[in-house]
N, C-alpha and C positions, 0 to 999 in steps of 0.2 A: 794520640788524643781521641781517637773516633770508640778505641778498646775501651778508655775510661768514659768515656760516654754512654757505652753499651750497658757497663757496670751499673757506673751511679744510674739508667734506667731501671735494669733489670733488679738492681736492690729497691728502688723507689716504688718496682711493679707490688715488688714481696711486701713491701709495708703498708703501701695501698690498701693491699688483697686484706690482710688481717688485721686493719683498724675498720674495715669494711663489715667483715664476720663477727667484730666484736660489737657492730653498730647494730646490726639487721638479725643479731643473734644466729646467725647459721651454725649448727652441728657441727660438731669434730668429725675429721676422717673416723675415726673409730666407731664413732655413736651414730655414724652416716650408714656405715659397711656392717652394723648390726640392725639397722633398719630394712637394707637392702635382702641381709640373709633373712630375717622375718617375714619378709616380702614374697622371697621367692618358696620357703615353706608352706607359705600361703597357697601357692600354685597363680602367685600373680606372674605375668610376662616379666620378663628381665628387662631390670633398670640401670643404668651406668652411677656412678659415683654423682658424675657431676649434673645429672640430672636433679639429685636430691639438692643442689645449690640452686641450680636455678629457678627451681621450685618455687624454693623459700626467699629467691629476689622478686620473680613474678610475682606473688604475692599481697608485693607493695604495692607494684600498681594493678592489680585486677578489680578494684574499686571503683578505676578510673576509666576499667574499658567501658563502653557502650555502644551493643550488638541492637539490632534489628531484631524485635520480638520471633519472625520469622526463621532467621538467621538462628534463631540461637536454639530455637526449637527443632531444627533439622541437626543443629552440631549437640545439645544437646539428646538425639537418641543415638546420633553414628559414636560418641565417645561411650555412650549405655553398651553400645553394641559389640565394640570395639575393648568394653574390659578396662575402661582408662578413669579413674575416682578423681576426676577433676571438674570444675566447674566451666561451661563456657566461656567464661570471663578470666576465668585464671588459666585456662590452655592457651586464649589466644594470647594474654600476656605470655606467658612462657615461651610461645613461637618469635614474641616480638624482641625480648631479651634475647633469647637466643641469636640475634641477627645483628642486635644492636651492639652485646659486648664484641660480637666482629667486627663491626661496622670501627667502634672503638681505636682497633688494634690497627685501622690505616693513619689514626693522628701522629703517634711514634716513625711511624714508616714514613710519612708526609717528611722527616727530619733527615732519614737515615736512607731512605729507598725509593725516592717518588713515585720510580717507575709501580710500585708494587701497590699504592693506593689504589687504581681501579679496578685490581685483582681483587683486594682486601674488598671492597664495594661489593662485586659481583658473587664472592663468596656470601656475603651478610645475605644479599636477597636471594638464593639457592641456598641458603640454610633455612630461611622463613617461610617458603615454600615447602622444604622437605618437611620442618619441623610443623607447620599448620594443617599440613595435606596426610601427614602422614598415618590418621586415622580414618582418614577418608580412603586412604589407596587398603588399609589392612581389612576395611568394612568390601570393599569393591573387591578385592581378592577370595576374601570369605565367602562375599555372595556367588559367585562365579564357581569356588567349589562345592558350593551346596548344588548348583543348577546342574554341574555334571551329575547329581546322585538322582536328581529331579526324577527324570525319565522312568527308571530302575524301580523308584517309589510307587509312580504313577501305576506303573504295568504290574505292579503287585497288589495293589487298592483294586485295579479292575480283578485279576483272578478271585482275589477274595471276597467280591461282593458280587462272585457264583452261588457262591455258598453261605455267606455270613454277612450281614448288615450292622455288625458290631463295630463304631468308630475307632472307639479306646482296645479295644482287640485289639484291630487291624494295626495301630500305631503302635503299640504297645509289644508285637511280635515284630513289626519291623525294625524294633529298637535292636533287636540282636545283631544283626546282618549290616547297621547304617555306620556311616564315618564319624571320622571324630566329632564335625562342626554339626552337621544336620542331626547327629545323635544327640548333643549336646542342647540344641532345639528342639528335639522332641521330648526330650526329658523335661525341659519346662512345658512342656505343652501339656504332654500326660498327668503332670504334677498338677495345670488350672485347671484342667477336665477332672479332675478327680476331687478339686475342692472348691467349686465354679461352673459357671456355665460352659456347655461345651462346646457351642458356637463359640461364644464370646473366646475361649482360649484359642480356637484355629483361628479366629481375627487375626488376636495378637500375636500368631504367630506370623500369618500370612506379612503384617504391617513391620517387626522385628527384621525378616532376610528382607522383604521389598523387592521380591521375584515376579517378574510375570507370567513365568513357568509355572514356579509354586505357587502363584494367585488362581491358575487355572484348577488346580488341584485341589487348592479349598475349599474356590467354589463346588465343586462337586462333591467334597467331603459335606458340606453343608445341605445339600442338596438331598444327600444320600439322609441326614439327621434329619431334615422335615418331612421322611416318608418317600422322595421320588425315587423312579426306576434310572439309573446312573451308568450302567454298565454297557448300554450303546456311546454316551456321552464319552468316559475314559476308556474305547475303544476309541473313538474318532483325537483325543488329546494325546493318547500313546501313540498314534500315528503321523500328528502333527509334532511330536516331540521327536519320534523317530529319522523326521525328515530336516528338523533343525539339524538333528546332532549330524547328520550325515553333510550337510551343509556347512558345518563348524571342520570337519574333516577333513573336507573339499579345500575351504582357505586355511587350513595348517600346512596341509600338502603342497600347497600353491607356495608358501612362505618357504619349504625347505630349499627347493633349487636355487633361493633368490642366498640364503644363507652359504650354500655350496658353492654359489660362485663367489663369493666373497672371499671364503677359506681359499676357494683357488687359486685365486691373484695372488693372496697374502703369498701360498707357496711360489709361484711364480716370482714375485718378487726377492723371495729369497735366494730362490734359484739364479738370477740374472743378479744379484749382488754377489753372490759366490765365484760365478765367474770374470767379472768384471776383477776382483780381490787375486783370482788365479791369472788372470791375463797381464791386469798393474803388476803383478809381482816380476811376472816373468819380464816383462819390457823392460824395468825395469834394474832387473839385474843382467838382462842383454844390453843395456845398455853404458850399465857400468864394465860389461866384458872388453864394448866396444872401446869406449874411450880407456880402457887401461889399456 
């Protein structure tokens, strides 16, 4: 009884799902997974299948969300920043779908598994989490690798402005030597200096990563554009960067031992589960020697 029960579920899910796609219009798998390869031609980040679904469920209610003017202006630039063509109101539905068709999937199990509903629960809100936060952590990872190049930037701005007080130079040669993401920053930066103000583009630069390493920096780039003498200034910020980074090294270093003995134990434990298995053994068939 319980096998035919699973059925008539699992058919009732399938009929569900595609009187649902035929309601809200959702895409074919085919015309999904040709969206997707256009996508990634594009050189957009890589999307799953079933993203393009939930999309187009979110959707329906992103009319209905209502953000905090504030709120949506700070999520509105981290998804700008972040490379994501969604709207604030249709991300956070998206996050909210995403949790809720799990949240769903504990009604069936309420029938079949009770124990597994507060599982199903705790998944739904560790999915809305992952799924809402997750351009927040790809923005915070981002900026964190532009700030290692920080330093490197700064101590090259000073030597050259021995010799040269030329902004768009200076930016514009260190585009060779920069990483992917601070490259990819400087390239719009040189692009509004070149057809715009040139304060105005280190602003927008400075405001896009939202460093206060690279805030230091701009200011002095700025500094250097209204005429001042700058090169004592990024002497004294290449040695206050110097002495971060050296400090960021100190608690890396501090974090391995803690890491090493972790790994230890794990091997110690295995070690004393091997023997325990070689000693049960042996008892074990001393003792089947005994009583035979």
């Amino acid at each position: 009884m319980t096998i035919l029960t699973m059925i008539a579920i699992v058919f009732f899910g399938i009929a569900v799902y595609n009187l649902s796609c035929a309601f809200v219009d959702v895409p074919t798998a085919r015309t999904s997974k040709m969206m997707l390869l256009a996508r990634k031609q594009q050189g957009i980040r890589r999307e799953k299948l079933t993203d393009v679904y939930i999309t187009k469920i979110a959707e329906l209610f992103s009319p209905y969300m209502k953000i905090d003017r504030l709120k949506r202006n700070k999520l509105s630039s981290v998804l700008a920043i972040a490379g994501v063509s969604l709207s604030p109101e249709l991300y956070t539905a998206k996050a909210w779908v995403t949790a809720g068709i799990t949240g769903l999937c504990a009604v069936p199990m309420a029938f079949l598994m009770p124990l597994f509903v507060p599982v199903m629960i705790g998944l739904a809100v560790a999915l809305w989490f992952s799924a809402y936060y997750a351009a927040f952590d790809f923005v915070k990872k981002r900026r964190k690798r532009i700030e290692l190049e920080v330093p490197r930037f700064a101590l090259t701005i000073g030597q050259n402005l021995e010799n040269d007080r030329d902004v768009l130079k200076m930016l514009t040669s260190y585009r060779r030597v920069a990483g992917k993401e601070f490259g990819a920053e400087l390239d719009q930066t040189v692009a509004d200096m070149k057809t715009g103000n040139y304060e105005n583009a280190l602003i927008h630069f400075e405001n896009r990563v939202s460093s206060p390493m690279l805030s230091d920096v701009i200011r002095g780039l700025i500094g250097v554009l209204r005429g001042d003498d700058q090169r004592m200034y990024f002497k004294m910020i290449c040695f206050d960067m110097r002495q971060i980074e050296q400090h960021n090294l100190k608690k890396e270093a501090a974090k391995r031992p803690k890491k090493i003995q972790r790994y230890s134990m794990m091997m110690l434990f295995c070690i004393i589960i091997i023997y325990l298995v070689v000693l049960c053994t042996e008892v074990l068939s001393s003792m089947g020697a005994f009583f035979g």
